[in-house]
C-alpha positions as CSV (number, residue, x, y, z in Angstrom):
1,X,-38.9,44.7,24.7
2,X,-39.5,42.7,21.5
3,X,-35.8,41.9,20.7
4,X,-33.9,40.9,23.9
5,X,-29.9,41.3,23.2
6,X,-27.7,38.6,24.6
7,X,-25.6,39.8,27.8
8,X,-22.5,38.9,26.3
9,X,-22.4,40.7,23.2
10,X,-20.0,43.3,22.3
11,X,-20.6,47.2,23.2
12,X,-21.1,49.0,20.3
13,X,-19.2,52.3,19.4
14,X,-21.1,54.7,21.1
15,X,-20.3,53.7,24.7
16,X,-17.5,55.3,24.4
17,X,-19.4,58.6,23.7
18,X,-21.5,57.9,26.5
19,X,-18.9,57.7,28.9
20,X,-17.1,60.8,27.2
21,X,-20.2,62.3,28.6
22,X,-20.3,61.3,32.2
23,X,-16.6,62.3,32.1
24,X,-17.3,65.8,31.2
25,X,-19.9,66.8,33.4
26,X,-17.5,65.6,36.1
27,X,-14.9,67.6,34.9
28,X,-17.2,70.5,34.7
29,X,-18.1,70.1,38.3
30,X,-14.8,69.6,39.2
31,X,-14.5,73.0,37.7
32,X,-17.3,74.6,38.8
33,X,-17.3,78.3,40.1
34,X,-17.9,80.2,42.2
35,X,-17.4,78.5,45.2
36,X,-19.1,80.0,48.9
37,X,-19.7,78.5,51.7
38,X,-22.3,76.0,51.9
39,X,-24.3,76.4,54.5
40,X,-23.7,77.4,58.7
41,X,-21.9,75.0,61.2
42,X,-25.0,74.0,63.4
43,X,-24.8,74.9,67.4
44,X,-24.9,71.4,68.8
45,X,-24.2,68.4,67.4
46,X,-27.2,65.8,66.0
47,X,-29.4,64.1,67.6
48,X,-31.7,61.4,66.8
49,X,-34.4,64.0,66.6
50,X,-33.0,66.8,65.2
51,X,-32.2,64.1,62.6
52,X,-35.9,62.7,62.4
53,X,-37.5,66.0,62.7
54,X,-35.4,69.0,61.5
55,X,-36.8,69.7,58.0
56,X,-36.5,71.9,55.8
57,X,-38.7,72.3,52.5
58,X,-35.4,73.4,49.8
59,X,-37.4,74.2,46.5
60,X,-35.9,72.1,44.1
61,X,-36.1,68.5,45.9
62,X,-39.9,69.6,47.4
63,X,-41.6,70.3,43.9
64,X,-39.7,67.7,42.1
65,X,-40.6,64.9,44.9
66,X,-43.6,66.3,44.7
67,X,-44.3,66.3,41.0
68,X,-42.7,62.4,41.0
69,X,-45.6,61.7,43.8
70,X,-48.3,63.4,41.8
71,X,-47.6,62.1,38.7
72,X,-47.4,58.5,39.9
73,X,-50.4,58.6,42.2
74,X,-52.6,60.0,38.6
75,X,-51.3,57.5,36.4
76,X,-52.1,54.4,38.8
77,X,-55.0,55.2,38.7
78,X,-55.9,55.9,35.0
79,X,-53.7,52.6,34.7
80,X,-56.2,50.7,37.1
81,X,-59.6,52.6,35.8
82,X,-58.0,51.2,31.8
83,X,-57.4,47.7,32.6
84,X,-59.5,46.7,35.9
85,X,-58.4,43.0,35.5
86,X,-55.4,43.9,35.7
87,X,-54.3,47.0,38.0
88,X,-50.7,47.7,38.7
89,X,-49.4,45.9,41.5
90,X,-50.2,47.2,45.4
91,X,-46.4,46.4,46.2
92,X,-44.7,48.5,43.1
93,X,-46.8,51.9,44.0
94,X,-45.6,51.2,48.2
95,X,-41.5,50.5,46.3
96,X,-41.8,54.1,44.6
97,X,-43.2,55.8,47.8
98,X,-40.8,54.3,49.7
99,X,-38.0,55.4,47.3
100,X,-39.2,59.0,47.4
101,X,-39.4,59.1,51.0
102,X,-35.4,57.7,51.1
103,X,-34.9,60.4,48.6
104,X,-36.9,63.3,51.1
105,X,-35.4,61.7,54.4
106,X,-31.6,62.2,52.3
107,X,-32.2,65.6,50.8
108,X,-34.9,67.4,53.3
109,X,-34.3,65.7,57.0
110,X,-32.1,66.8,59.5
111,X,-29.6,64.7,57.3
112,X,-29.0,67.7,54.9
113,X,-28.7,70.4,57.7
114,X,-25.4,68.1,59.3
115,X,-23.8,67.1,55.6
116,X,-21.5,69.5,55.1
117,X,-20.6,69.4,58.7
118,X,-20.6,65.9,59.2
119,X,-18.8,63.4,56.7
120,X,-20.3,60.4,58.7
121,X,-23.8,62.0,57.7
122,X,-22.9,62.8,54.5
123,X,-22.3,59.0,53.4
124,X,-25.7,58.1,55.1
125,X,-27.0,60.8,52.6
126,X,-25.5,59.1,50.0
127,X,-26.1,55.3,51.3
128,X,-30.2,56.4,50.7
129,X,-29.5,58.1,47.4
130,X,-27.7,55.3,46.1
131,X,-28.5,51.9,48.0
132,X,-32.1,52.9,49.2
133,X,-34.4,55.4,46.7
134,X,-32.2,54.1,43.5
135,X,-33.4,50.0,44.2
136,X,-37.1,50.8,45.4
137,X,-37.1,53.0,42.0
138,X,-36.4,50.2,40.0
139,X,-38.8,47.8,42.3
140,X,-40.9,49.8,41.2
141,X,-41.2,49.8,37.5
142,X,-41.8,52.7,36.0
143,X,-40.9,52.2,32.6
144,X,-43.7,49.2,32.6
145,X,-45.8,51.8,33.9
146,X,-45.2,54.4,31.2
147,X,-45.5,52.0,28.3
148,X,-48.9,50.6,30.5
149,X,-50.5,54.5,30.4
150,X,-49.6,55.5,27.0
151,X,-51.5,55.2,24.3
152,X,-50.0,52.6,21.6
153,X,-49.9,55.5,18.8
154,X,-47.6,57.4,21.9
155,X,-45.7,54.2,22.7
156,X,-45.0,53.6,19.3
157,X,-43.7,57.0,18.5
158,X,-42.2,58.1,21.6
159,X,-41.7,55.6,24.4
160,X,-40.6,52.6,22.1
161,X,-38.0,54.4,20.3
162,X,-36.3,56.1,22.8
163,X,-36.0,52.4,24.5
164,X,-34.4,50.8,21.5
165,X,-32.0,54.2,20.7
166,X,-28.8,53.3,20.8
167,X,-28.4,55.9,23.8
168,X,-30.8,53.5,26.3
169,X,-28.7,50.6,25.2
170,X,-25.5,51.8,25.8
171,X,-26.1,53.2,29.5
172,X,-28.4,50.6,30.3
173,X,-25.8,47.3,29.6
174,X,-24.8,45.8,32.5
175,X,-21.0,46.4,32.2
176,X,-21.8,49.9,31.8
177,X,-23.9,50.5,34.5
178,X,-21.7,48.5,37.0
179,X,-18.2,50.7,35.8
180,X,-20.0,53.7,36.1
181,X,-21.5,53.0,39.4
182,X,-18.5,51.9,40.7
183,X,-16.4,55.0,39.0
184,X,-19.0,57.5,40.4
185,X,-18.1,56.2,44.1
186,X,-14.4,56.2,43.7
187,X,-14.1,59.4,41.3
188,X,-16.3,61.8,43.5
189,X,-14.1,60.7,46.9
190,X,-10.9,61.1,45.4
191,X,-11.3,64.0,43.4
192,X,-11.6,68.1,44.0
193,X,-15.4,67.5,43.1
194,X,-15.6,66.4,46.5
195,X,-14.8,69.1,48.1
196,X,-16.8,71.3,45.5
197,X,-19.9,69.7,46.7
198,X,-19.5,70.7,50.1
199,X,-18.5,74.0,49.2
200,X,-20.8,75.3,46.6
201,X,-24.9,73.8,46.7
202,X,-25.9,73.7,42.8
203,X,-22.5,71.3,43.1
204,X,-24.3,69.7,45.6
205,X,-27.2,69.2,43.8
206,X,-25.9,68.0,40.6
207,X,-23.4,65.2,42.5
208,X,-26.8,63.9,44.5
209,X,-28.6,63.9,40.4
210,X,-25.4,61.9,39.4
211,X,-25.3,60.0,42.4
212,X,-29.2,58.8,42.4
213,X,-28.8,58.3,38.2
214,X,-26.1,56.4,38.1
215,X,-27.6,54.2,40.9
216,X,-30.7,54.1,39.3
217,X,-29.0,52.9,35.8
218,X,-27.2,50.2,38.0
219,X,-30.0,48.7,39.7
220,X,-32.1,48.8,36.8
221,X,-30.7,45.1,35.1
222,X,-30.5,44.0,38.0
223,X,-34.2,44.0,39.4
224,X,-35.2,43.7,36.1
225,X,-39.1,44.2,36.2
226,X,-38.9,46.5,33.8
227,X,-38.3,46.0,30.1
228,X,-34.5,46.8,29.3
229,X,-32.1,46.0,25.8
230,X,-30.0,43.8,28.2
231,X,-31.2,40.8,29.5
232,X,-29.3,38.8,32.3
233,X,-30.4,35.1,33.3
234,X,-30.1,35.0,37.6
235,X,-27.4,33.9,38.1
236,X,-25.3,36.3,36.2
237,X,-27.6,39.0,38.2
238,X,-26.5,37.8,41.6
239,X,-23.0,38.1,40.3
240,X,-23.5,41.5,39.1
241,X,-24.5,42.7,42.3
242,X,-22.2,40.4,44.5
243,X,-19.1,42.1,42.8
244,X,-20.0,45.9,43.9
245,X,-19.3,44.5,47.6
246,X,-15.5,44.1,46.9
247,X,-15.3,47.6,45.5
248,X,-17.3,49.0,48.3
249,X,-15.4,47.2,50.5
250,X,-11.6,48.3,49.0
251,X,-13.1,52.0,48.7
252,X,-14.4,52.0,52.9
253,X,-10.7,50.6,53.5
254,X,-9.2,53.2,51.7
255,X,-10.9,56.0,53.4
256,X,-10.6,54.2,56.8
257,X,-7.0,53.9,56.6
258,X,-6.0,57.4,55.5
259,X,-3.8,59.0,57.9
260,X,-5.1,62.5,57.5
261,X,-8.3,64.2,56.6
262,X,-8.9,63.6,52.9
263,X,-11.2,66.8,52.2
264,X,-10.1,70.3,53.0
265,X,-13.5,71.1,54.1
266,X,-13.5,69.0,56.8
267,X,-10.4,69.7,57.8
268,X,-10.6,73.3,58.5
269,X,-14.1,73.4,59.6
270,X,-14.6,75.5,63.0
271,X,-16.8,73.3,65.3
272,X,-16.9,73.2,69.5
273,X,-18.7,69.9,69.5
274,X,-18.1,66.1,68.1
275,X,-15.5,64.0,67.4
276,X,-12.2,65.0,65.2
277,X,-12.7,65.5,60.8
278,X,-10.2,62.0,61.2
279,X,-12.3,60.3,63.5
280,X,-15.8,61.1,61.7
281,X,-13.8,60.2,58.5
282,X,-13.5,56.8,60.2
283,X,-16.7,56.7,61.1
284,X,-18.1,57.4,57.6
285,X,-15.6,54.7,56.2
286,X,-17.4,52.1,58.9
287,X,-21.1,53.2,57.8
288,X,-20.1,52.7,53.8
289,X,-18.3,49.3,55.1
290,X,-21.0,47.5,56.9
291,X,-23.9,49.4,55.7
292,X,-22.8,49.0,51.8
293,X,-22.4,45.4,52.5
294,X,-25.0,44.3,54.0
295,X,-27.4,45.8,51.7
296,X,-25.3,44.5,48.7
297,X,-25.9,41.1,50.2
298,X,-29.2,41.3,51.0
299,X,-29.9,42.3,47.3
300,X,-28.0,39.3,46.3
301,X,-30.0,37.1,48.6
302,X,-33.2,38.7,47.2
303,X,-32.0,37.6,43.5
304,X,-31.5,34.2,44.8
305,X,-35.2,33.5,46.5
306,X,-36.3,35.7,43.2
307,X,-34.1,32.6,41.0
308,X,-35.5,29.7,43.6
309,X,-39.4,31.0,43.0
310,X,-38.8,31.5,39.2
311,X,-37.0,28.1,39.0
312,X,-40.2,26.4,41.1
313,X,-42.8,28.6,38.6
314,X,-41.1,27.0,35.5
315,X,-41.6,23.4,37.3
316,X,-44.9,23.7,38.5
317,X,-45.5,24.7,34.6
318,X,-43.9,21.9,33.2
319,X,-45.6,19.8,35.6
320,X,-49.0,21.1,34.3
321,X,-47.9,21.1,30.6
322,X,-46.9,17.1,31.8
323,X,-50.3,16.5,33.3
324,X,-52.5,17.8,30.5
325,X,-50.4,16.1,27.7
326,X,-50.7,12.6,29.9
327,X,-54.1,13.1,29.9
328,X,-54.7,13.6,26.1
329,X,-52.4,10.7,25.8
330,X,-54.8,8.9,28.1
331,X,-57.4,9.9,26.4
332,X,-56.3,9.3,22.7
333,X,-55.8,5.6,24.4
334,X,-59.2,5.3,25.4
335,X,-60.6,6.1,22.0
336,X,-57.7,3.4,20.9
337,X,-59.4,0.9,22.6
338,X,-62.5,1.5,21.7
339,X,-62.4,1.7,17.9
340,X,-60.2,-1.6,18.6
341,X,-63.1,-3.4,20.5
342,X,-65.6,-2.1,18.0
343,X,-63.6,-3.3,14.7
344,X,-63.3,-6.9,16.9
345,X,-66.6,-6.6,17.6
346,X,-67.7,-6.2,13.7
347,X,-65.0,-8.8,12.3
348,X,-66.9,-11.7,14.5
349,X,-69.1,-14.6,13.0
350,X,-72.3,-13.5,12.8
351,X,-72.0,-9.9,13.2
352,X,-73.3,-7.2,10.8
353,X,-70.0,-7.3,8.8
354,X,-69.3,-10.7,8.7
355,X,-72.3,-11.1,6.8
């Protein structure tokens, strides 16, 4: 973006409406009704390939993983047959497949047949929604993409203004994205929305759209390929993402630690097979513990080689800048000299001057 805001500067007054937003629709799922039964209590309990291989093709995440696929796939390559020179990178187009397959394998796999049966399964669900699809998304830059395939009388009535309204700026600041990130996590697992979800599928749905945007918005300043109204230097990026460990952490404790089965759902769910709700509530706990944290810290140590390569860019360039203004010095010395010699060379006896 042309004007890139400081990280530090104060929110302006319509955060406050965004997050009066996000409030409500939480609410309203919390309220949501009718509530039926979500889905039958499999026969026997998963397996590695009833996990890998048992799909099923819902509607609404087939077309739109589909349409995302299509759509990206077509404008690649009007991108590439536009600018030639300059194609969009092999590595952003393998991040967005990959994110769209985390997104299938979450919503499609045997995954979504055990997640209302399985709270262990569930939080994997999640863990890809949130910690898998949402960062390969942003690895994958689409916003450069769209901006890249519009046309400039498009970009400069559509795309550009919706990226400087005051609506983009609000959600995507840092200190927004990270609170309502961390609020999503804590909110949906101590709240009757939880329960909801398991309960009633458009529920579902809607917490997985609020799950995978709210990751999205997160991750988005802190890959930062794509234009954004908030700019952070690296280290304050590697902070940003460091500090959702602790939360993670504290929240996988929490759940770990309860004495009781926390959802009702659970609880009362008739299964012959598998552990106790308690003991797959442990288990979940452990997969959001270790698996949340390592991926948190491999995203900070991908910030840090992203910082070292950046740093050893910007001295490579100054070393070249160096080089080429040492040799115009050099050169501007050599042309020194050489009037020099030539005025000595006219101011001696018996030269053309001298006479």
């Amino acid at each position: 973006m042309p004007a890139v805001r400081s990280f530090g500067q104060r929110l302006p007054a319509v955060a406050v409406q965004a997050l009066a937003g996000l409030t409500g629709g939480l609410l309203w799922l919390l309220l949501a009704t009718p509530v039926w039964a979500h889905g039958p209590v499999p026969d026997e309990p998963p397996s590695i390939g009833s996990l890998l291989f048992g799909w099923s093709f819902e509607p609404l995440p087939t077309l739109g993983i589909a349409v995302a696929v299509g759509w990206w796939w077509w404008a690649v390559r009007r991108v590439d047959t536009l600018h030639p020179a300059n194609p969009v990178p092999r590595s952003r187009s393998v991040a967005f497949g990959l994110g769209m397959a985390a997104i299938a394998f979450a919503l499609m796999s045997g995954i979504a047949r055990y997640d209302t049966t399985l709270f262990s399964v569930h939080m994997v669900q999640h863990i890809l929604l949130m910690l898998a699809a949402a960062p390969l998304i942003a690895l994958a830059a689409p916003v450069t993409l769209v901006l890249r395939l519009a046309s400039p009388q498009t970009r400069r009535q559509w795309v550009l203004p919706v990226l400087h309204s005051r609506v983009v700026r609000v959600l995507g600041h840092p200190v927004v994205a990270w609170v309502m990130f961390a609020a999503m996590m804590w909110v949906t697992h101590f709240s009757p929305l939880f329960d909801a979800a398991l309960e009633d599928p458009l529920v579902h749905d809607l917490e997985h759209g609020l799950f995978l945007a709210s990751a999205v918005l997160f991750w988005w300043p802190a890959v930062a390929l794509d234009p954004a109204p908030w700019r952070m230097p690296h280290p304050v990026r590697a902070l940003y993402v460091f500090l959702q460990m602790p939360q993670n952490t504290f929240l996988a404790v929490v759940i770990l630690n309860a004495s009781a089965p926390l959802y009702h759902h659970y609880a009362t769910l008739q299964r012959t097979w598998g552990s106790t709700a308690l003991e797959d509530q442990q288990l979940a706990a452990g997969i959001m513990w270790i698996v949340g944290d390592v991926i948190f810290i491999v995203a900070v140590l991908a910030i840090v080689w992203g910082w070292m390569r950046a740093e050893a860019r910007d001295a490579n360039r100054a070393d070249r800048r160096a080089t080429t203004e040492l040799a115009e010095i050099r050169v501007r010395e050599q042309r020194l000299v050489e009037r020099l010699a030539r005025e000595r060379e006219d101011a001696q006896p018996g030269s053309g001057a001298a006479r």
